[in-house]
N, C-alpha and C positions, 0 to 999 in steps of 0.2 A: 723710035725710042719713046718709051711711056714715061710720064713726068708724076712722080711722088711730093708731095708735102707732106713731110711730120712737124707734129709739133709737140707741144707739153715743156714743162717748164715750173719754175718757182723752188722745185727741190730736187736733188738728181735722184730720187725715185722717178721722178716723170720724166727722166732724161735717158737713161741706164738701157734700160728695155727698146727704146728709136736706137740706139748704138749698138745693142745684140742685132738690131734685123741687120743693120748696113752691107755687111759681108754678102748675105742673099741677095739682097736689091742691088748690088756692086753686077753680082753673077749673071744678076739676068738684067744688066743694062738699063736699069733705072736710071733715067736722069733725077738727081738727089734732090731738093731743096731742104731747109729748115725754116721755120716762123717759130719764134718766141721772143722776150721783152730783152727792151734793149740793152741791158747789163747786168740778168739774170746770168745763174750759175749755170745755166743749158747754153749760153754764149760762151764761156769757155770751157764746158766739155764738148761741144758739137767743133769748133775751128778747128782746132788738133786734126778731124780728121780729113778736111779741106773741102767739104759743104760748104755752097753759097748758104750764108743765115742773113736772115730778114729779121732786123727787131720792128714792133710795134708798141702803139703804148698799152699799158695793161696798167687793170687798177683791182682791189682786190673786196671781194662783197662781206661785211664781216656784221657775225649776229652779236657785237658787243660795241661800246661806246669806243671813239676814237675821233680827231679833229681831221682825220684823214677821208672818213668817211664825210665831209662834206666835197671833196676834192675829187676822190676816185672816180663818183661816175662820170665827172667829164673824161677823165682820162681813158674809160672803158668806152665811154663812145667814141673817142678818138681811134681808140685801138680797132672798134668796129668798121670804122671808115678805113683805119688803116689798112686791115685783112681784108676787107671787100676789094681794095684797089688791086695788093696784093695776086689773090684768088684769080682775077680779072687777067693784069698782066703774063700770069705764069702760066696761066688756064694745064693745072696739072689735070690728070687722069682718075686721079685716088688723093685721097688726104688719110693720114695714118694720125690718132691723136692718142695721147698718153696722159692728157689730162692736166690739171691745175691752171689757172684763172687765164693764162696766155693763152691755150688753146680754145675756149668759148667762143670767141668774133672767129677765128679760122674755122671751125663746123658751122657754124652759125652761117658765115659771108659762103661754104661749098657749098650749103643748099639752097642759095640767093642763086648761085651760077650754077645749080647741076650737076657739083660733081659731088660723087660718092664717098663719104666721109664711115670709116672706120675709128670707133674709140675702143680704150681700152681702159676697165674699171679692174685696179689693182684689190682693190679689200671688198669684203664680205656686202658692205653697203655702200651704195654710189655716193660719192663726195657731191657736195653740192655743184662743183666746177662739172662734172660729168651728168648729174639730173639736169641740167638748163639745157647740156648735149644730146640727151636721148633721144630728142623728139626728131632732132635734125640728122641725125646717124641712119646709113645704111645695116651696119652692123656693130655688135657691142660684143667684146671680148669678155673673158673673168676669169678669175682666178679660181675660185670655191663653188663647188655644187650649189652651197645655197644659197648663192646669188642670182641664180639663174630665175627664182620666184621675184626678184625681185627689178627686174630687168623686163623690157615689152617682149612679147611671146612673138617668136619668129625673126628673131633678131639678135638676139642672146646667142652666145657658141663659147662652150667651157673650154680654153684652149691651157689654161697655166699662163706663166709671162715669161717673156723672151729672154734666157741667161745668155750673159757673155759666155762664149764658147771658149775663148783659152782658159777659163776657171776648168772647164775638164781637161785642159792639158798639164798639171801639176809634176810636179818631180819630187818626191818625198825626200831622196838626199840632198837633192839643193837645199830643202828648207833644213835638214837636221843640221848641215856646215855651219848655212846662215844662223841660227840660233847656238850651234854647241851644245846641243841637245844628244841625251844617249837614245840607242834603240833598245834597253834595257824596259823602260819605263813606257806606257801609255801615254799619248795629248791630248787636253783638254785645249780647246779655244775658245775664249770668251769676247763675244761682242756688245759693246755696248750700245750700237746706233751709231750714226756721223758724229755727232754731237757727245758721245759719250754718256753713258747715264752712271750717277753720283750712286743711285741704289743698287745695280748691279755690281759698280766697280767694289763701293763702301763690303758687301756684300760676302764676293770672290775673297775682297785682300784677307778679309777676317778668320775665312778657313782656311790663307794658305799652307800654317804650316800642318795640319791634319791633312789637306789635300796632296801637300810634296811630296808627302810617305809613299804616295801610290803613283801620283801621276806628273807628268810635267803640261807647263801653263803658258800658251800663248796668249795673253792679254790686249786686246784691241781697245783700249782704255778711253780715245778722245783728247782733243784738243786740250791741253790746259790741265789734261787729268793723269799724266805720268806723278808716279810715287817714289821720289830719289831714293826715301830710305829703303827701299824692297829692289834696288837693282841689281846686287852685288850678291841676290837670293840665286844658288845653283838651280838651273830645270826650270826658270819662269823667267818671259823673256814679255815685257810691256811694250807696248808704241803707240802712239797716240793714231796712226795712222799707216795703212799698209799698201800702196798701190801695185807696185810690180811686183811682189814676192808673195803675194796674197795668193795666186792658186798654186805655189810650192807650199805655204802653210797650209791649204785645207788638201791639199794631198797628204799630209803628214797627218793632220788630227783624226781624230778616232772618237771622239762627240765635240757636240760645240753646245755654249750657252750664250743665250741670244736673245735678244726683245724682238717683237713678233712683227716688226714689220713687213708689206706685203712681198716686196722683190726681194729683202731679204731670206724670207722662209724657204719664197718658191728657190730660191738659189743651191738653198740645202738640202730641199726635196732632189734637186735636179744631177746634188752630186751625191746623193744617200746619205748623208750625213747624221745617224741620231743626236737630235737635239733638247736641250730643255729651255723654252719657251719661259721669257719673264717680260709679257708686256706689260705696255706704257699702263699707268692705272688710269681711270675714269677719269677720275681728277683731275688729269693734265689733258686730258684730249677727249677726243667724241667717242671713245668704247674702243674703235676701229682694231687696235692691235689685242685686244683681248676676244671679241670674234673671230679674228685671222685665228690665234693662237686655238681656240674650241677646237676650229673646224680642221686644224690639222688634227690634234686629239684625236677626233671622232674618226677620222680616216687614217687613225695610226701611225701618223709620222710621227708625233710630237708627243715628248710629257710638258705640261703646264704649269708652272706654283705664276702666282699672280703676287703682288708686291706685297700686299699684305700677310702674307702666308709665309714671308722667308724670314727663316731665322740659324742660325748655324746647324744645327742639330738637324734640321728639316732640307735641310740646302744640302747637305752632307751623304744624307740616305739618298735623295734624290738621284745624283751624280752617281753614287756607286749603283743605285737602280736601274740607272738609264745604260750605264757602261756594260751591266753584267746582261741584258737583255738586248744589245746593241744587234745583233745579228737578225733579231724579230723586227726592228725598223726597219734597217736594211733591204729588209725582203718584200717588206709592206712597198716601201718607196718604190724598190725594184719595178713593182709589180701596178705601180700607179698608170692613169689612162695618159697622166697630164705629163710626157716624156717627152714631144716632138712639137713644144710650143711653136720654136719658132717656123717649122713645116705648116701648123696648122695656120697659123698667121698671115705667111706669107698666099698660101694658097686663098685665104679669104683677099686678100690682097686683089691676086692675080684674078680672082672673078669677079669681082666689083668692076677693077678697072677695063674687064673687058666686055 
């Protein structure tokens, strides 16, 4: 029996995609492990499904002022001794990483001991948690064509990122019950991110009632960002959060609006989804989700308006654009290379480790 370690951690983007592969690696007899930090959000979505998980300590590298930043690098060299003991003890076959600050000492400590470490770079440019990875990676995944200039040559492999597989098993009437929704009317679904974005949601509510004339609205709104007064509106159905009924809702919708994150997009690409693309701006983050969003553009999954650019009038034509053209996506996504991430994956796996 060959012995896997994933890791990745800090946000369940670096969690999500190690959970798409399990089902494969279950198949062909992988004995499982997990490493990430000891009461990170990767510790309670990995137990659920009864992986041994290994916390270590992790501490986090940051380009701005903080009292923490005297602290951390003990704690990251702690975490280095931790994963090297780790590595040691379990002496896996492959280590599979997803990236964010937990998984650096676990590539780092498999090419101390030899074994063939696999990461995987979600957005257009390598996060810093994955540039300190590259040198010590056998192989480096990605998402976007034009990450691949950006990545060591002969090591790089465009594979897409690994979707949960029951998102394509969806039931359109389960979700129309569950909402009370007619099949009269088109759905729109809007996401905002985990966390909910105030620009998107502020955004949606402000067309709703020009948008209700034509379509109905499932709102993934975020934590804390439900709108009482809009509940009792026929044909828009809010929730802060969707876990088990989320692939009967994108069985139902017919486009989605959405912030560009990376396992986000690729999710949409994976169920054909026309989308309009509203990432994070500049300002709040390193670019990342405004590249993501280009490069679908350019490869014709995605229309784009960027935060600055939305305004009811322009947010309005957009949505009927994208809805009247939706079959032109469709056919683009249809026809994309990036289909059988987790095939391509797994097989980089399986020749590393052998």
């Amino acid at each position: 029996m060959k012995r896997i370690i994933l890791t990745g951690g800090g946000t369940a983007g670096h969690v999500t995609p190690n959970i798409a592969l399990l089902p494969r690696l279950k198949e062909l007899q992988y004995d499982i492990h997990y490493i990430g930090s000891y009461n990170g959000i990767e510790k309670e979505l990995i137990e659920q499904f009864g992986i041994p998980y290994h916390g270590i300590s992790t501490g986090k590298l940051r380009r701005y002022f903080s009292v923490q930043n005297f602290t951390d690098p003990f704690r990251v060299l702690k975490g280095m001794n931790d994963a090297k003991k780790l590595v040691k003890i379990l002496k896996p076959d492959v280590i599979f990483s997803k990236g964010g600050f937990v998984s650096v000492p676990v590539v780092l400590a498999a090419k101390r001991r030899h074994v063939p470490a696999i990461i995987h770079e979600s957005d257009m440019t390598p996060g810093l948690a994955n540039r300190l990875s590259l040198p010590s990676a056998a192989k480096i995944c990605c998402n976007f064509p034009e990450t691949l200039s950006h990545l060591p040559e002969g090591k790089a492999v465009l594979t897409g990122s690994p979707i949960r597989q029951e998102l394509l098993s969806g039931d359109k009437y389960a979700a129309r019950d569950f909402l009370h929704f007619t099949s009269e009317k088109p759905v729109i679904m809007v996401v905002g991110g985990s966390l909910g974005s105030i620009a998107v949601n502020n955004a949606v509510r402000e067309i709703l009632p020009e948008l209700l004339k034509t379509f109905q609205v499932i709102h993934l709104c975020g934590k804390g960002k439900i709108d009482d007064s809009l509940s009792s509106l026929e044909g828009y159905a809010q929730f802060e959060y969707i876990k088990e009924e989320l692939k009967h809702l994108f069985a139902l919708t017919d486009i989605v609006i959405s912030r560009a994150g990376a396992n986000a997009i690729c999710e949409l690409l994976a169920l054909h989804k026309p989308n309009l693309l509203i990432p994070l701006s500049a300002n709040a983050s390193r670019g990342d989700q405004i590249l993501n969003a280009r490069s679908f553009e350019r490869q014709g999954f995605s229309v784009v308006l960027e935060e600055e650019e939305l305004n009811s009038t322009v947010l309005l034509d957009t949505i009927h654009h994208l809805y009247e053209n939706r079959e032109s996506y469709i056919n683009t996504m249809k026809n994309s290379s990036q289909q059988n991430s987790i095939d391509t994956i797994i097989d980089l796996i399986e020749s590393v480790a052998n």
